[in-house]
N, CA, C and O atoms as CSV, one atom per row, in Angstrom:
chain,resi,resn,atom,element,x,y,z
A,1,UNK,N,N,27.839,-11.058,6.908
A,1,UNK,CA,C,28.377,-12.265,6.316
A,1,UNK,C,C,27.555,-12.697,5.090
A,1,UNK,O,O,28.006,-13.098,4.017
A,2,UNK,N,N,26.228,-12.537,5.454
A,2,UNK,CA,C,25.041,-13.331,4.038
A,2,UNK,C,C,23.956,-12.283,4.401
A,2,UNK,O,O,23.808,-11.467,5.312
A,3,UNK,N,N,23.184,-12.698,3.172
A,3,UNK,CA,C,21.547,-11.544,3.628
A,3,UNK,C,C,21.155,-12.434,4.674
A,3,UNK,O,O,21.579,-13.549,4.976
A,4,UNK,N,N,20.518,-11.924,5.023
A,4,UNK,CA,C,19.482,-12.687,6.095
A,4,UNK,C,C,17.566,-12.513,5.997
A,4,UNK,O,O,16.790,-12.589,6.950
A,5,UNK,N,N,17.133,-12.205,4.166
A,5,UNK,CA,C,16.324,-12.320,3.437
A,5,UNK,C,C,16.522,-13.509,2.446
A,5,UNK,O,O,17.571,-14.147,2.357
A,6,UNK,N,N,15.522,-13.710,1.795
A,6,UNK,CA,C,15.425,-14.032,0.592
A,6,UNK,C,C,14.881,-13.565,-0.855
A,6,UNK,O,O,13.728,-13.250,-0.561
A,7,UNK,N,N,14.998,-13.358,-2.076
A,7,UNK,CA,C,14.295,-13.368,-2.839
A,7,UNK,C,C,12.600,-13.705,-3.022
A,7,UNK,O,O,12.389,-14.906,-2.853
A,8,UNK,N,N,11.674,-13.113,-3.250
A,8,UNK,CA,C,10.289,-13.256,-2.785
A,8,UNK,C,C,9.726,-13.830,-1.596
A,8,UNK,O,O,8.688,-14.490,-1.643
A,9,UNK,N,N,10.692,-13.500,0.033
A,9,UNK,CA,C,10.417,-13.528,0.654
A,9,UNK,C,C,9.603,-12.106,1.407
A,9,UNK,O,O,9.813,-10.934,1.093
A,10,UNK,N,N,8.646,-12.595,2.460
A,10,UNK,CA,C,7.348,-11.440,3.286
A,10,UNK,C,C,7.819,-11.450,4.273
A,10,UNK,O,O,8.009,-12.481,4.918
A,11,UNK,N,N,8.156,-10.197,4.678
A,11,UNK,CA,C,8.842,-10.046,5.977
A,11,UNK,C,C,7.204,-9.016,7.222
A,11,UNK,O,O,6.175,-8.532,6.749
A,12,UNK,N,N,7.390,-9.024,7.919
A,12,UNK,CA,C,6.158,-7.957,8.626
A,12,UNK,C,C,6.765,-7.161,8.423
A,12,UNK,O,O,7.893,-7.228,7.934
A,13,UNK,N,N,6.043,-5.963,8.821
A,13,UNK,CA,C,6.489,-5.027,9.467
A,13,UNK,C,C,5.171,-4.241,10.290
A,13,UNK,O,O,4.083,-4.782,10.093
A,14,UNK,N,N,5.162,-2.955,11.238
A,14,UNK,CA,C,4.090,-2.756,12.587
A,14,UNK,C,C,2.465,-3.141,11.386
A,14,UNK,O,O,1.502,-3.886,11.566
A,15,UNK,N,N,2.857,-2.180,10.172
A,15,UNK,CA,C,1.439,-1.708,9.145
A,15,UNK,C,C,1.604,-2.467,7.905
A,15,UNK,O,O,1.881,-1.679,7.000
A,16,UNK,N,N,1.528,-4.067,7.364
A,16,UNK,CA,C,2.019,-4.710,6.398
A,16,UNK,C,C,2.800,-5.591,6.167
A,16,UNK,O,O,3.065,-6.474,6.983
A,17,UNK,N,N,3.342,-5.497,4.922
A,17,UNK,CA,C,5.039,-6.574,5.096
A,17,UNK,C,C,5.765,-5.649,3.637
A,17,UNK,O,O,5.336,-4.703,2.976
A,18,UNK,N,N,6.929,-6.396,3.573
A,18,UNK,CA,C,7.902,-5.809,2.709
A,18,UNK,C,C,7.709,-7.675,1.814
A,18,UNK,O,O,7.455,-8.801,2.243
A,19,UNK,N,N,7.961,-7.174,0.648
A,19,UNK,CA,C,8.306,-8.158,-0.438
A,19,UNK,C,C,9.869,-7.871,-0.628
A,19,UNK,O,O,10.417,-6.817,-0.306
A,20,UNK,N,N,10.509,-9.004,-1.214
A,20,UNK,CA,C,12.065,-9.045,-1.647
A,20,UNK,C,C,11.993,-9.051,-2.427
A,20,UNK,O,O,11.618,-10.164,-2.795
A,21,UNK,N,N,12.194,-8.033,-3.629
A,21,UNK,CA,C,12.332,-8.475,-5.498
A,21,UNK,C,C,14.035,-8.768,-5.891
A,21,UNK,O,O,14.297,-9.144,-7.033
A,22,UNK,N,N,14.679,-8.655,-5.306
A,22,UNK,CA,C,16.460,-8.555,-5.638
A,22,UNK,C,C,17.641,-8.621,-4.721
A,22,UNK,O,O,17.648,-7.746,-3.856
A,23,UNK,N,N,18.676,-9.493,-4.719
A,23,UNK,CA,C,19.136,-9.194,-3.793
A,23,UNK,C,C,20.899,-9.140,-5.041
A,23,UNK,O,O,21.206,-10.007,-5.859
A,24,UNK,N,N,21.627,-7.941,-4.750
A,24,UNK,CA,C,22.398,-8.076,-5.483
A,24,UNK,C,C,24.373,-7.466,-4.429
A,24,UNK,O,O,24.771,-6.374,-4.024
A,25,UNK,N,N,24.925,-8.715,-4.418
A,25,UNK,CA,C,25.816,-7.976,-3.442
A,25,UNK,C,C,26.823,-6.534,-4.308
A,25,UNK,O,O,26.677,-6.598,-5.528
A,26,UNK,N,N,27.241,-5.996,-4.100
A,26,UNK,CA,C,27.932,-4.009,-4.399
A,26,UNK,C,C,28.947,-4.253,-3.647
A,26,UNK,O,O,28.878,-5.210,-2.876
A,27,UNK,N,N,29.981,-3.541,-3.691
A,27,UNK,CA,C,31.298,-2.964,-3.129
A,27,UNK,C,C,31.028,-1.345,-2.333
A,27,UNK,O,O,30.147,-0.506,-2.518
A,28,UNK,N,N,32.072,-1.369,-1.507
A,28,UNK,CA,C,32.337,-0.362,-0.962
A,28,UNK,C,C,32.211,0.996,-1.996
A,28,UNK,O,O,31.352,1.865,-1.851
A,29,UNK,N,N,33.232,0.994,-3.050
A,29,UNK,CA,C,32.628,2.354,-3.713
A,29,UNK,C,C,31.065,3.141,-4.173
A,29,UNK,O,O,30.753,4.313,-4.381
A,30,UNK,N,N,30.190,1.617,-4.207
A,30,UNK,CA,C,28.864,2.203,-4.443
A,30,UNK,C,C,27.810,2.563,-3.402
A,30,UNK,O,O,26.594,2.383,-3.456
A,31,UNK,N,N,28.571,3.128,-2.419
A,31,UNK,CA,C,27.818,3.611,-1.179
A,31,UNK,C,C,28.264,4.527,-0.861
A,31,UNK,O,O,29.317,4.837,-1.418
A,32,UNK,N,N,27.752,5.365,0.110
A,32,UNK,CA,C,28.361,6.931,0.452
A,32,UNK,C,C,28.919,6.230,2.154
A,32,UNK,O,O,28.583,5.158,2.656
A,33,UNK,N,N,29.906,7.354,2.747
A,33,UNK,CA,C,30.242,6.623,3.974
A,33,UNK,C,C,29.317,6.713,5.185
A,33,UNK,O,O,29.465,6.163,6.276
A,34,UNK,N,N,28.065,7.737,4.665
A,34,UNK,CA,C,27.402,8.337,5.969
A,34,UNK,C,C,26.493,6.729,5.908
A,34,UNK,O,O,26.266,6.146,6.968
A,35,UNK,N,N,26.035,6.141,4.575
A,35,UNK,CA,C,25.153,5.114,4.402
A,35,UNK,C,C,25.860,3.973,5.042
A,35,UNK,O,O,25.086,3.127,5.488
A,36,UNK,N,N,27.273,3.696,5.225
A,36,UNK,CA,C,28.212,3.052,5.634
A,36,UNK,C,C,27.844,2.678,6.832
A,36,UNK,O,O,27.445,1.558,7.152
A,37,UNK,N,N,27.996,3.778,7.627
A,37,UNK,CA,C,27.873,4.035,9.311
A,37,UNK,C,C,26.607,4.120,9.862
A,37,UNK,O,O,26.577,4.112,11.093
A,38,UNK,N,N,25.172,4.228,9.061
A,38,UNK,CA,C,24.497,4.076,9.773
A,38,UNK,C,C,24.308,2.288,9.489
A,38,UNK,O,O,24.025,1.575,10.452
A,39,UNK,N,N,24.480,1.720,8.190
A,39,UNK,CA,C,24.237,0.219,8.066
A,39,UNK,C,C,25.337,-0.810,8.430
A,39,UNK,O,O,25.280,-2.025,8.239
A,40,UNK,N,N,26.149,-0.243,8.880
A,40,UNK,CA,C,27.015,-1.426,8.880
A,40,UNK,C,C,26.865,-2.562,10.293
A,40,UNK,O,O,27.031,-2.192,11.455
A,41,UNK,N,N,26.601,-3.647,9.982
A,41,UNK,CA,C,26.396,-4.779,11.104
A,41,UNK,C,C,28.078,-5.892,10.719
A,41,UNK,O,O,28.560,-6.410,9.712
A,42,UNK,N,N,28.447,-5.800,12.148
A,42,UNK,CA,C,28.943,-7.446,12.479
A,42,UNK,C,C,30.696,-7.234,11.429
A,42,UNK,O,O,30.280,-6.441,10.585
A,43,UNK,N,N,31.468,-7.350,11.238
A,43,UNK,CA,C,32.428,-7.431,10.290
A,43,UNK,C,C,32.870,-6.787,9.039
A,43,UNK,O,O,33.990,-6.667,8.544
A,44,UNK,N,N,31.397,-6.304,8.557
A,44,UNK,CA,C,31.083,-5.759,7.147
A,44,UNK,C,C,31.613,-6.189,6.405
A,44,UNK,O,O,31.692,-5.190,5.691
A,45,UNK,N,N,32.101,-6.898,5.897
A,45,UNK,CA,C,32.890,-7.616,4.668
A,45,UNK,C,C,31.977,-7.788,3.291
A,45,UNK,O,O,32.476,-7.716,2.168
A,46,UNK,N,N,30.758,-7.994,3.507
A,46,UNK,CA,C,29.969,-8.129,2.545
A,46,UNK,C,C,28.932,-7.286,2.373
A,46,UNK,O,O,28.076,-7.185,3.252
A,47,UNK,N,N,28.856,-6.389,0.928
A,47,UNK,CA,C,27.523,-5.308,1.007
A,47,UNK,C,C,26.520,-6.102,0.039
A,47,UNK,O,O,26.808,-6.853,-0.893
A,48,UNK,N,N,25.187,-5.702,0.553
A,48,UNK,CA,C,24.575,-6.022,-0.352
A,48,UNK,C,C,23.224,-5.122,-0.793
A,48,UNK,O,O,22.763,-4.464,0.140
A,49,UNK,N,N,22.663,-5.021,-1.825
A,49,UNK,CA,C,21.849,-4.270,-2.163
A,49,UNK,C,C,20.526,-5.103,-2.295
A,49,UNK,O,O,20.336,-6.017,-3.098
A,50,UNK,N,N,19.299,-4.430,-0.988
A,50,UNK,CA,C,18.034,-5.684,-1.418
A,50,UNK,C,C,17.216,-4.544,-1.851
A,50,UNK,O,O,17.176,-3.382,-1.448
A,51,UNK,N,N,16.588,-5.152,-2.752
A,51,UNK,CA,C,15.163,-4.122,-3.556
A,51,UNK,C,C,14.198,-4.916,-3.399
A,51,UNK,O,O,14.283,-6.092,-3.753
A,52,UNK,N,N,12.892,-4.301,-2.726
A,52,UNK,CA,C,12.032,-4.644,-2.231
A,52,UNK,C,C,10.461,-3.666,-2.390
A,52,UNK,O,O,10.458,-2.580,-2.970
A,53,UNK,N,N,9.542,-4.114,-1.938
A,53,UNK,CA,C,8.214,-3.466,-2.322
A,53,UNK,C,C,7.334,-3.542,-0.834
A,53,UNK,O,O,7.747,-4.086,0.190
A,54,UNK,N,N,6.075,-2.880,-0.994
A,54,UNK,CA,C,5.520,-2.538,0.674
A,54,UNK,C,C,4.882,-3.496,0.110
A,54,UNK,O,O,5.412,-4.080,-0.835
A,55,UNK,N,N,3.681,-3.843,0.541
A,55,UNK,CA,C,2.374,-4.864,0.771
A,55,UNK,C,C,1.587,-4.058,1.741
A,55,UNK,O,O,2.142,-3.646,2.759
A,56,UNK,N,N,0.181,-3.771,1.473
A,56,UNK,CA,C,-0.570,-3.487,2.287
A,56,UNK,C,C,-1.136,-4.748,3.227
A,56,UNK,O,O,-1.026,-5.931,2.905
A,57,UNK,N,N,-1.744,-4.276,4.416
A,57,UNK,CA,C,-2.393,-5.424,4.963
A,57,UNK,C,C,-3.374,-5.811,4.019
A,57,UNK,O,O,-3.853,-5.219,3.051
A,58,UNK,N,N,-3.613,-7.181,4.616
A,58,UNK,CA,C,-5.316,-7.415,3.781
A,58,UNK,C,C,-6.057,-6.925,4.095
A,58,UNK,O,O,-6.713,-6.457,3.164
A,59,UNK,N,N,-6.456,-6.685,5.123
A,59,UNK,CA,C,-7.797,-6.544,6.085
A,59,UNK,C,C,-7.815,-5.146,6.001
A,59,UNK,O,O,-8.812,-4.698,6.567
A,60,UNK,N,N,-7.075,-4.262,5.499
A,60,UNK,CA,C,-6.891,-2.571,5.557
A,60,UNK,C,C,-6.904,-2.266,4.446
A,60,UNK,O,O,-6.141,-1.302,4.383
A,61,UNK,N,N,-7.568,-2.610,2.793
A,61,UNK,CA,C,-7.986,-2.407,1.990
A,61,UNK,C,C,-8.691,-1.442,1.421
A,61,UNK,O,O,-9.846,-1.789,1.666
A,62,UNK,N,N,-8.750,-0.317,0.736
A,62,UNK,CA,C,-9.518,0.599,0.751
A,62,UNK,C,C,-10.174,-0.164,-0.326
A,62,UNK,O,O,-9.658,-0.975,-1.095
A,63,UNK,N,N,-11.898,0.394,-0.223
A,63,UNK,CA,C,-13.110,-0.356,-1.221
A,63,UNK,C,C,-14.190,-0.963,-0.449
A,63,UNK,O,O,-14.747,-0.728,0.624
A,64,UNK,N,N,-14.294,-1.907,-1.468
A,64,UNK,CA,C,-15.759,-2.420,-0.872
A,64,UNK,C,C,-15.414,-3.601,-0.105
A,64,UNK,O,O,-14.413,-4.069,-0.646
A,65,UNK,N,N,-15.735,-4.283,0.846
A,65,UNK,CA,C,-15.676,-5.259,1.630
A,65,UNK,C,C,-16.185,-6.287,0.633
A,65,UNK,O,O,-16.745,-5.836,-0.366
A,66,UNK,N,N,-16.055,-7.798,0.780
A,66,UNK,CA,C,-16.508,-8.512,0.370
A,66,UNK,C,C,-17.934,-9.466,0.764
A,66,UNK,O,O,-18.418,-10.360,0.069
A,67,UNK,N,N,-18.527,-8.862,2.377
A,67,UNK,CA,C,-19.427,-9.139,2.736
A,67,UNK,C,C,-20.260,-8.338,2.198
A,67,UNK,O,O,-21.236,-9.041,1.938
A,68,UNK,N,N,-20.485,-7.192,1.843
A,68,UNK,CA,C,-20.663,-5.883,1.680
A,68,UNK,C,C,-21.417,-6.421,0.156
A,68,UNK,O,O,-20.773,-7.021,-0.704
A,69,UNK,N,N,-23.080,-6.033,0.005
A,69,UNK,CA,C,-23.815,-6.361,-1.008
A,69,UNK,C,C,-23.171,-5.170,-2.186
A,69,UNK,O,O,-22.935,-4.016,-1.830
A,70,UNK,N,N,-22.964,-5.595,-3.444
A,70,UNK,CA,C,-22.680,-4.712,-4.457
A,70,UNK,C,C,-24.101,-3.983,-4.427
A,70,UNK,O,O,-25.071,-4.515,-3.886
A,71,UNK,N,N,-24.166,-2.647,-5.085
A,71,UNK,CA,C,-25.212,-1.854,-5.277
A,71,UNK,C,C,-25.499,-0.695,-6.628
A,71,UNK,O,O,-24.913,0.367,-6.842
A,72,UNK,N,N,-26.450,-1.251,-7.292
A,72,UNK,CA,C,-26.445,-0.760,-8.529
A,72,UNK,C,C,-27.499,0.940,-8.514
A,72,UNK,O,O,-28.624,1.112,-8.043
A,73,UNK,N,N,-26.808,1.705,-9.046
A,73,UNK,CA,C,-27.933,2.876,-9.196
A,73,UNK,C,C,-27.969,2.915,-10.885
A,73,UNK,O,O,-27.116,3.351,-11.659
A,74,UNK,N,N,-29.470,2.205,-11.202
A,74,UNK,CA,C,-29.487,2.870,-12.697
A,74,UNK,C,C,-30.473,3.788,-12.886
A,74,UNK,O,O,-31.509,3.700,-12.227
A,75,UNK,N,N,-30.238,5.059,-14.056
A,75,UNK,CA,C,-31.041,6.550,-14.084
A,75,UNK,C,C,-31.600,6.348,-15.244
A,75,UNK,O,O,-32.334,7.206,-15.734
């Protein structure tokens, strides 16, 4: 019926979250039917196309920690 996102909304997921950059509704011709049948929820009357981005966790950062003393080697 409607997305059930928003635009720069953070969703979780198990390792992170997903960002929303777009949400743009499409027609039936701009989908294949196999994409059809595995997505289709509830009535289908409305398609929509969301474009979105990963997010790493915070805490799973590769680098230096921020407790973590910086350390200089000069030669």
């Amino acid at each position: 019926m409607s997305p059930r996102v928003r635009v720069g909304g953070r969703y979780r997921m198990e390792e992170g979250e997903i960002e929303v950059d777009s949400i743009e509704p499409i027609g039936f011709p701009d989908i294949t039917p196999d994409l059809l049948k595995v997505a289709k929820h509830g009535r289908g009357e409305k398609i929509y196309l969301i474009r979105f981005h990963y997010v790493r966790p915070r805490g799973k950062q590769r680098g230096r920690r921020k407790s973590e003393p910086r350390r200089h080697v000069v030669r």
